[in-house]
N, C-alpha and C positions, 0 to 999 in steps of 0.2 A: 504494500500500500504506500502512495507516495505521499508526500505532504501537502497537495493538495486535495488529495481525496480525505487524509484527516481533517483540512480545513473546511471542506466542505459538507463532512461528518458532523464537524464539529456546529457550524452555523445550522446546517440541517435540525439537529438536536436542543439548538440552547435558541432555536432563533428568537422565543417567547422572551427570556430573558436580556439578549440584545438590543430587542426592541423596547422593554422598557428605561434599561441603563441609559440607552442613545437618546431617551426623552430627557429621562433625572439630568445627562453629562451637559445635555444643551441648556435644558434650564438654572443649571446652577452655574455655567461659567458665564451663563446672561446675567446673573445675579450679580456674581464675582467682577465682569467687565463695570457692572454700575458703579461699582465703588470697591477699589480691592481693599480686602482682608485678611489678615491671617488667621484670626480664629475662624470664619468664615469657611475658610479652607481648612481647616481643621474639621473644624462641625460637617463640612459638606461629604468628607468620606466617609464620618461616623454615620450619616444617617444615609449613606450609599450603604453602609453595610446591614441597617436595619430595612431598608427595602430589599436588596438582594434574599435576606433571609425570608421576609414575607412572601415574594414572589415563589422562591423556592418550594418553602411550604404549600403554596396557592399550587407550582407547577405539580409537586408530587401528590397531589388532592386531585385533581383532574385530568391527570394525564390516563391513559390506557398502561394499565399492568401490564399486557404482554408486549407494547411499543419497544421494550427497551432491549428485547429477546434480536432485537434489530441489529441493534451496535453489537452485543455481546459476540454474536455469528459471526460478526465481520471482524471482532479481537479487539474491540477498543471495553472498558469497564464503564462503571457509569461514574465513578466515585473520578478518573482520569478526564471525561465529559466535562463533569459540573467543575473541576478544576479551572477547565482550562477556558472555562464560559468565562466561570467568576476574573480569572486574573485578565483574561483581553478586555474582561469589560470593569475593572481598575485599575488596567496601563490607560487605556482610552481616555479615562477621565485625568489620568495622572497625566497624560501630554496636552491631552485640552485646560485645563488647568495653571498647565507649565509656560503654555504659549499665551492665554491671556494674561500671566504675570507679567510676560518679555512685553506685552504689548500695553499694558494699564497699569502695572506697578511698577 
């Protein structure tokens, strides 16, 4: 399996999750551009991590039990999945973030 087939594994799988981070990551560095902060930035990944968690929660309540019998077949785990959702989507925030600092702080 190449690494694009994990990435598209990987988006395949987490895409619920992506698409909520890519809403929180834009809304909060709109917040961050109005006026920068550092606790702001502080708080904003604390409470990226209490939405990830909900979401998660929410994804494993709703999801179909056998969907994941999917990844397993093809050798990815799920515990390797949800890793690699959660950290692309707080690098994403951590470079959006980093550039509205270069650009407003």
């Amino acid at each position: 399996m190449t690494l694009r087939d994990r990435i598209s594994l990987t988006w395949r799988y987490g895409k619920g999750l992506f698409l909520i981070g890519a809403v929180y990551n834009l809304v909060s560095s709109g917040f961050q551009a109005g006026g920068f902060s550092y606790t702001f930035l502080v708080d904003s990944f604390i409470i990226k991590a209490v939405i990830i968690a909900i979401a998660l929660y929410l994804m494993k309540q709703f999801t179909d039990r056998d969907a994941i019998f999917f990844y397993i077949n093809l050798g990815l785990s799920r515990r390797k999945l949800l890793v690699s959702v959660i950290l692309a989507d707080f690098l994403a925030l951590a470079i959006l973030m980093a550039i509205t600092h270069l650009i407003y702080g």
